[in-house]
mmCIF file as gemmi writes it, N, C-alpha and C atoms, coordinates in Angstrom:
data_model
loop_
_atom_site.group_PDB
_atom_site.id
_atom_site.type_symbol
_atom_site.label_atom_id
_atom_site.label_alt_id
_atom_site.label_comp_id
_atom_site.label_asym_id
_atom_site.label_entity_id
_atom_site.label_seq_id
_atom_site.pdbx_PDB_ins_code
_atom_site.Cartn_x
_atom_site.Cartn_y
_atom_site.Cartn_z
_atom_site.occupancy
_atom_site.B_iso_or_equiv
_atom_site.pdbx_formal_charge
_atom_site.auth_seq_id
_atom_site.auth_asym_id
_atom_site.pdbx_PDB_model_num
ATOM 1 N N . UNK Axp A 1 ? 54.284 -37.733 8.139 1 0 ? 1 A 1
ATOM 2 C CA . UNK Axp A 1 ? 53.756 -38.105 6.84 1 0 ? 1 A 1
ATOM 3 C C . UNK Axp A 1 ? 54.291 -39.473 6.409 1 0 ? 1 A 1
ATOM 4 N N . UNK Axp A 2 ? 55.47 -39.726 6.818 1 0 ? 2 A 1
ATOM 5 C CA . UNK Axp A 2 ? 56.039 -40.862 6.066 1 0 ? 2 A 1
ATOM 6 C C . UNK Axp A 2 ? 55.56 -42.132 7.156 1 0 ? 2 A 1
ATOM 7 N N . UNK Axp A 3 ? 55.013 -41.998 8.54 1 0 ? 3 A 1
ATOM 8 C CA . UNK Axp A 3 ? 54.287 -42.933 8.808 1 0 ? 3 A 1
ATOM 9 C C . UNK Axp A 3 ? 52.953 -43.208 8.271 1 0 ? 3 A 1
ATOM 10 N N . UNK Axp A 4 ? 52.72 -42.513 7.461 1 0 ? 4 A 1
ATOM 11 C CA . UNK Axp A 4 ? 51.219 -43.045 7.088 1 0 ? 4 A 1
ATOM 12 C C . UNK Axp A 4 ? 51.516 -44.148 5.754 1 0 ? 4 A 1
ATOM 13 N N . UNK Axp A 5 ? 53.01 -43.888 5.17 1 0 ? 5 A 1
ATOM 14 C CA . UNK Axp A 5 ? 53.235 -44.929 3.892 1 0 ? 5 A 1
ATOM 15 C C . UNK Axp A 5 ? 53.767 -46.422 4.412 1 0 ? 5 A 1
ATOM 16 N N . UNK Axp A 6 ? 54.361 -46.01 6.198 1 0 ? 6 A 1
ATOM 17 C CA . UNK Axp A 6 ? 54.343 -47.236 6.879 1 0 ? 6 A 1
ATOM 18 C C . UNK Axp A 6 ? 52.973 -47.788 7.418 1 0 ? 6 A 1
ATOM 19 N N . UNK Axp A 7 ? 52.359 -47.584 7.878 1 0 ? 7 A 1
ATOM 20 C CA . UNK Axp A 7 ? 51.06 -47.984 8.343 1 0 ? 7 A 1
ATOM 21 C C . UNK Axp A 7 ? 49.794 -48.128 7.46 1 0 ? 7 A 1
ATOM 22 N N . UNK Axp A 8 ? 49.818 -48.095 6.322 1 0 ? 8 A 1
ATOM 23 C CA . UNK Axp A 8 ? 48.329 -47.78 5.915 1 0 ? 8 A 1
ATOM 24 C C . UNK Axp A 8 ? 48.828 -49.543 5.036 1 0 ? 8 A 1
ATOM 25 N N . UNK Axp A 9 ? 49.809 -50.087 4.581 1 0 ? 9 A 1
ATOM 26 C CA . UNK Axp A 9 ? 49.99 -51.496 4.256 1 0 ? 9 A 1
ATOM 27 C C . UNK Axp A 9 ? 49.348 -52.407 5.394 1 0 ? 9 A 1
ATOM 28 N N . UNK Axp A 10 ? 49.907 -52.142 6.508 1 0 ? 10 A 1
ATOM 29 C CA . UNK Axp A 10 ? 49.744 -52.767 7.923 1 0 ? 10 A 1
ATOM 30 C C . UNK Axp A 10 ? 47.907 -52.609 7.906 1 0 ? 10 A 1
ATOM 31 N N . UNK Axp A 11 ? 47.438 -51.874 8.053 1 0 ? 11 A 1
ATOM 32 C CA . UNK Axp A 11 ? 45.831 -51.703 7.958 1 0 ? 11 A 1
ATOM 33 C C . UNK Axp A 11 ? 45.384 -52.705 7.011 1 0 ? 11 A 1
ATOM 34 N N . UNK Axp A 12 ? 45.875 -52.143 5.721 1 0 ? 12 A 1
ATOM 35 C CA . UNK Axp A 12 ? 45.197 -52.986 4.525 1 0 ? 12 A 1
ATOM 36 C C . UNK Axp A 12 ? 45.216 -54.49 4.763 1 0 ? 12 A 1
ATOM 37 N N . UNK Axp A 13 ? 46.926 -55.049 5.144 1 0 ? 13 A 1
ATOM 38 C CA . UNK Axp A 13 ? 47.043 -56.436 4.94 1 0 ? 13 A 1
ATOM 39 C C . UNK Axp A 13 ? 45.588 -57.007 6.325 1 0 ? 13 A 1
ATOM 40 N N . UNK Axp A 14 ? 45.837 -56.562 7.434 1 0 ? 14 A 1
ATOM 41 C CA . UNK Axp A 14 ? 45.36 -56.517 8.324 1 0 ? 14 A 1
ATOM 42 C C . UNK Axp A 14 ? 44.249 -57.053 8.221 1 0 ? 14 A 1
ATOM 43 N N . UNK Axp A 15 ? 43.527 -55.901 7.55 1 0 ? 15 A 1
ATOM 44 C CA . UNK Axp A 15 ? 41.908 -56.218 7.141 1 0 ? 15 A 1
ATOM 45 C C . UNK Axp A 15 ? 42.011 -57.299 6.904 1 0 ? 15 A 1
ATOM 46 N N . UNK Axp A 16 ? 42.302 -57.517 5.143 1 0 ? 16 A 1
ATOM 47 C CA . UNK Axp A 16 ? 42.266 -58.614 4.321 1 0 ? 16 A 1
ATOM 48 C C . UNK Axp A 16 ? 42.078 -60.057 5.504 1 0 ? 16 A 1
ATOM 49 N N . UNK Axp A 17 ? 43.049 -59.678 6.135 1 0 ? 17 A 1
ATOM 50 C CA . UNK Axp A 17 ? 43.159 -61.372 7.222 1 0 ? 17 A 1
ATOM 51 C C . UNK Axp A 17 ? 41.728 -61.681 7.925 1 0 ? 17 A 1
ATOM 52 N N . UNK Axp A 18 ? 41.845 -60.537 8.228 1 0 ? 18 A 1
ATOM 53 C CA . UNK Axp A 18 ? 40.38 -60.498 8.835 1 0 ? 18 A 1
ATOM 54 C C . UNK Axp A 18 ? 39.196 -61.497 8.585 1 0 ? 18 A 1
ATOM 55 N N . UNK Axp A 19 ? 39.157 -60.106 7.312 1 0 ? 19 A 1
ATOM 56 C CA . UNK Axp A 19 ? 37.68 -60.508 6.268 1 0 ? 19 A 1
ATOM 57 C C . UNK Axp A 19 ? 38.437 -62.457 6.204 1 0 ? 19 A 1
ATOM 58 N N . UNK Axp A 20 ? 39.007 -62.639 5.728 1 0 ? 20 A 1
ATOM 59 C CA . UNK Axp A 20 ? 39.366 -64.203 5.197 1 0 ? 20 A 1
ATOM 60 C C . UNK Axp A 20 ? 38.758 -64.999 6.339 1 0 ? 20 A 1
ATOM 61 N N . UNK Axp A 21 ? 39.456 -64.281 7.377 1 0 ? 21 A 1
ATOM 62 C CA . UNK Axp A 21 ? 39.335 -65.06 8.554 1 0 ? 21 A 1
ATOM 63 C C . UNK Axp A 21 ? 38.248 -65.728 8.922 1 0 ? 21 A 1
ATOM 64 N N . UNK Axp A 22 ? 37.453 -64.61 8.958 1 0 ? 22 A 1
ATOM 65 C CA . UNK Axp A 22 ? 35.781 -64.944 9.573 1 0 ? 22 A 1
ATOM 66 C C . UNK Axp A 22 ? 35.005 -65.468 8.412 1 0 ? 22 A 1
ATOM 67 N N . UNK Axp A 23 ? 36.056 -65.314 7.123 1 0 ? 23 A 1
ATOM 68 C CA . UNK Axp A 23 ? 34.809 -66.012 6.046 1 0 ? 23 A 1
ATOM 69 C C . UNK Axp A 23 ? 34.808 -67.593 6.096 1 0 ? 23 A 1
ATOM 70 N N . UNK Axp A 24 ? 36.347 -67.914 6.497 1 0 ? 24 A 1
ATOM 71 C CA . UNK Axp A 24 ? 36.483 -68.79 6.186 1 0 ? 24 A 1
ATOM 72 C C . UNK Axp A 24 ? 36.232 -70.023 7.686 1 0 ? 24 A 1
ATOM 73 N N . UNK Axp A 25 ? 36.435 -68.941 8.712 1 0 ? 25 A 1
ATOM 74 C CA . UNK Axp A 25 ? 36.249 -70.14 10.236 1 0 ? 25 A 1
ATOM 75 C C . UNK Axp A 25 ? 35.652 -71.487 10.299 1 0 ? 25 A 1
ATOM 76 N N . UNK Axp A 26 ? 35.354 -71.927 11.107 1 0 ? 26 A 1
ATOM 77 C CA . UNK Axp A 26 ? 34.706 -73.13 11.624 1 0 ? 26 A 1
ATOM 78 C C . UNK Axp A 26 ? 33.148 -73.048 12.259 1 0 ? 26 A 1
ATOM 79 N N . UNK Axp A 27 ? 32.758 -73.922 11.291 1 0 ? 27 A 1
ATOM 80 C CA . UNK Axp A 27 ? 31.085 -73.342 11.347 1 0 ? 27 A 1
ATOM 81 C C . UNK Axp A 27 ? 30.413 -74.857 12.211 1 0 ? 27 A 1
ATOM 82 N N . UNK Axp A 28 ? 30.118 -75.053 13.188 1 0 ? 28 A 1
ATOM 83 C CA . UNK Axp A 28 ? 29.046 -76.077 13.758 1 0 ? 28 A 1
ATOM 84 C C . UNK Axp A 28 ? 28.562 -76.892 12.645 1 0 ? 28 A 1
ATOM 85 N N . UNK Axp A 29 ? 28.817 -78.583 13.225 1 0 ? 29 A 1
ATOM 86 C CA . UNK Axp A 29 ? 27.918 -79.105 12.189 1 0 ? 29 A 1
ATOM 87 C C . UNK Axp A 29 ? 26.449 -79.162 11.756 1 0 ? 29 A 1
ATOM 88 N N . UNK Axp A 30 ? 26.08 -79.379 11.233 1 0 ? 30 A 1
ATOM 89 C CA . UNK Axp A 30 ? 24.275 -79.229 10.707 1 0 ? 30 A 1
ATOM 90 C C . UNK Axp A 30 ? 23.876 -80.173 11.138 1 0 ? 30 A 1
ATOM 91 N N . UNK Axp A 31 ? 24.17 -81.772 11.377 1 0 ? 31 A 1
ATOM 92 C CA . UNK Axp A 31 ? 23.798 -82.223 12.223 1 0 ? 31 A 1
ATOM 93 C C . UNK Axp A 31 ? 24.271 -83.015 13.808 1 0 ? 31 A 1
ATOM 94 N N . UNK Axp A 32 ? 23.669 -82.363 14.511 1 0 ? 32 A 1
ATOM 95 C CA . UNK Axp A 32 ? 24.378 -82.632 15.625 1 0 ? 32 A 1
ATOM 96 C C . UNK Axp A 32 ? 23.734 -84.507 15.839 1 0 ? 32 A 1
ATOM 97 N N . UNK Axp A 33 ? 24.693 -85.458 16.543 1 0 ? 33 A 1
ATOM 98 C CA . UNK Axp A 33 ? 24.119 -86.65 16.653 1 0 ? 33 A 1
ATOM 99 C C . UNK Axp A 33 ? 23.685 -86.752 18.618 1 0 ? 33 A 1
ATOM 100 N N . UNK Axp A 34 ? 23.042 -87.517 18.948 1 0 ? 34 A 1
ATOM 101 C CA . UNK Axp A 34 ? 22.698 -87.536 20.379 1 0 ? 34 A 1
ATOM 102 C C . UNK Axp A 34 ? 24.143 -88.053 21.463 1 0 ? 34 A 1
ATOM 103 N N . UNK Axp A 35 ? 24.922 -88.612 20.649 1 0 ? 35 A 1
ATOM 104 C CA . UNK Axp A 35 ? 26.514 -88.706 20.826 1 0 ? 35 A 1
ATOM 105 C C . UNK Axp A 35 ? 27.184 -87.225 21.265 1 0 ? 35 A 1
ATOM 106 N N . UNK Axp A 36 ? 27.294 -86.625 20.576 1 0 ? 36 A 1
ATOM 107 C CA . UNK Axp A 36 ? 28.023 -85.207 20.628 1 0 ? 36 A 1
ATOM 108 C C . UNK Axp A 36 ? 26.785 -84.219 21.386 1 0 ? 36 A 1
ATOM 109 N N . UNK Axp A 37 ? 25.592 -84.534 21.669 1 0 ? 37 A 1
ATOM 110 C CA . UNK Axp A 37 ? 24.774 -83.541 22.556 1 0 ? 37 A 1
ATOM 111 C C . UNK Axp A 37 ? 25.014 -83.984 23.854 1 0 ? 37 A 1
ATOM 112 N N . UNK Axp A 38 ? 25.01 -85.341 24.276 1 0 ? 38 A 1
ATOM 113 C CA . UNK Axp A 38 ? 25.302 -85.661 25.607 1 0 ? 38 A 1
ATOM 114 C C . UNK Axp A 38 ? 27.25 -85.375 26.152 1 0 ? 38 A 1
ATOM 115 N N . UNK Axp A 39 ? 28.324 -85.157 25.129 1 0 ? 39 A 1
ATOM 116 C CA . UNK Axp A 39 ? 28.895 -84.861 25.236 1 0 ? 39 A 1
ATOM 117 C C . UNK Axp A 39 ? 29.4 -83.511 25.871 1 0 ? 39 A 1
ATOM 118 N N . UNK Axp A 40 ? 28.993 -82.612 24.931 1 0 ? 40 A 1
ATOM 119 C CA . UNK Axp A 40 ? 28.271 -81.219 25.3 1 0 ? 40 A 1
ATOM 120 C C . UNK Axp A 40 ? 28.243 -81.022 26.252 1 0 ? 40 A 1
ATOM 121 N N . UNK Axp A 41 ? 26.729 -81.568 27.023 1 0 ? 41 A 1
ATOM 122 C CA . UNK Axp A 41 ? 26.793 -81.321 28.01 1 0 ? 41 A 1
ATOM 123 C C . UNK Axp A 41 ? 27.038 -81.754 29.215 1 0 ? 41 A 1
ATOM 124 N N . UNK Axp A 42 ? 28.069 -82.974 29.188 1 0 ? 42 A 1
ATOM 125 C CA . UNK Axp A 42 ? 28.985 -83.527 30.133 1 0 ? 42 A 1
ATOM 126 C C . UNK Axp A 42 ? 30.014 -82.42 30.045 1 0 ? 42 A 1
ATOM 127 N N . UNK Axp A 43 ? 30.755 -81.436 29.288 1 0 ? 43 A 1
ATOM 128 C CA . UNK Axp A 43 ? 32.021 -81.276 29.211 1 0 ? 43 A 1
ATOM 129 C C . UNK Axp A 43 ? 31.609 -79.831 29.856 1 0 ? 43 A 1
ATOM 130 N N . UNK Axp A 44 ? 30.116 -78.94 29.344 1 0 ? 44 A 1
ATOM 131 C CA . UNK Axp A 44 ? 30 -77.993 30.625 1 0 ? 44 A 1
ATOM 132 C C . UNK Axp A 44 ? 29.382 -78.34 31.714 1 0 ? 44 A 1
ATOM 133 N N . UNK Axp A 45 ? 29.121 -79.002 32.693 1 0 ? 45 A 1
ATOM 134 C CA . UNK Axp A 45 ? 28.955 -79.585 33.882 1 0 ? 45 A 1
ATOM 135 C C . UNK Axp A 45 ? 29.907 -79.712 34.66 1 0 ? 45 A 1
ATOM 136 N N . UNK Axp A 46 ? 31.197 -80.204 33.396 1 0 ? 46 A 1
ATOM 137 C CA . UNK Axp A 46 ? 32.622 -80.712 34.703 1 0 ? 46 A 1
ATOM 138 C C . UNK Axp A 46 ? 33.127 -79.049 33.881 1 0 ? 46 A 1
ATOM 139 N N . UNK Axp A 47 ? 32.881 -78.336 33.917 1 0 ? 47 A 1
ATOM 140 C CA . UNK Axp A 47 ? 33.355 -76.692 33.606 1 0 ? 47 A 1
ATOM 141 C C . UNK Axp A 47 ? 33.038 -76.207 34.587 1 0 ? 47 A 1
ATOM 142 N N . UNK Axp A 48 ? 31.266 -76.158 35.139 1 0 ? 48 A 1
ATOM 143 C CA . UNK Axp A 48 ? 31.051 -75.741 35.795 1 0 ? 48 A 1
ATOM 144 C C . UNK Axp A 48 ? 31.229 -76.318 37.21 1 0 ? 48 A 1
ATOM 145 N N . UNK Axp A 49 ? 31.155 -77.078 36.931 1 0 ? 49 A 1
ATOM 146 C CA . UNK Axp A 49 ? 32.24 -77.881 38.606 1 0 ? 49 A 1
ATOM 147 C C . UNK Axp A 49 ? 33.386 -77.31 38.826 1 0 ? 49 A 1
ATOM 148 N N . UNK Axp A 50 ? 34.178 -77.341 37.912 1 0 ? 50 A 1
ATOM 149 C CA . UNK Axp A 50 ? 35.729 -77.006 37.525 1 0 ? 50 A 1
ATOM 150 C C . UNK Axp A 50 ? 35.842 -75.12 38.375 1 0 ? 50 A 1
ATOM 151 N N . UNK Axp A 51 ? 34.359 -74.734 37.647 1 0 ? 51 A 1
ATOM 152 C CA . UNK Axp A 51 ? 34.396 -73.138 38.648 1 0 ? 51 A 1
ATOM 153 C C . UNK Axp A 51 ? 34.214 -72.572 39.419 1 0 ? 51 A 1
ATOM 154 N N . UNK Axp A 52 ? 33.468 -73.561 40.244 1 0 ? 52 A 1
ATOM 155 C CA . UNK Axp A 52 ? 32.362 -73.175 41.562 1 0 ? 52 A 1
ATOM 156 C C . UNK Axp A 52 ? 33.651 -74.218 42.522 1 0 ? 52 A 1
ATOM 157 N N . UNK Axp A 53 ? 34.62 -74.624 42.122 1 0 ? 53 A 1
ATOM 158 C CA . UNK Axp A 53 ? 35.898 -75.337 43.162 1 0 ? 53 A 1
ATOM 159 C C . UNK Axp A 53 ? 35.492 -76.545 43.573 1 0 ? 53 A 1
ATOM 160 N N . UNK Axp A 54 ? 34.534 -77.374 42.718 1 0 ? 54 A 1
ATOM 161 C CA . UNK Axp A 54 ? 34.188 -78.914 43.152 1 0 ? 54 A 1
ATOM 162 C C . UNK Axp A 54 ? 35.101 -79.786 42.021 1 0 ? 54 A 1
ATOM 163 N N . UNK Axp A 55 ? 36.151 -80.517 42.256 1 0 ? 55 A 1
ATOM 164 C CA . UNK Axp A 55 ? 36.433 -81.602 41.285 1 0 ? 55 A 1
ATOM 165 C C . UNK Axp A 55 ? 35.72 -83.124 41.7 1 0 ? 55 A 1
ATOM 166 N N . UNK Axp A 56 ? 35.85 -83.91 40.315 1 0 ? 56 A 1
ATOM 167 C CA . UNK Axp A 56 ? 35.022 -84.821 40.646 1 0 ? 56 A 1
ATOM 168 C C . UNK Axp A 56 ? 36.477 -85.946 40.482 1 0 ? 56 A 1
């Protein structure tokens, strides 16, 4: 019984972080520029190089 007056704070605070968390994250900008799209997809190309064991 007396773990439930330890644990049920731990839940609550828990949540709370949570919920904040995801309210508050990092959201993509609205506009992307042709700068940061060709970026993009330079940086998964040398990823996918990076996985299939080809370095450049």
């Amino acid at each position: 019984m007396i773990w439930l007056y330890l644990l049920i704070p731990v839940f609550l605070i828990g949540g709370i972080a949570i919920y904040f968390e995801k309210k508050s994250g990092m959201k993509p900008p609205k506009d992307a520029t042709e700068k940061q799209i060709d970026k993009l997809a330079e940086m998964k190309s040398q990823q996918e190089n990076n996985q299939n064991g080809f370095y450049q």
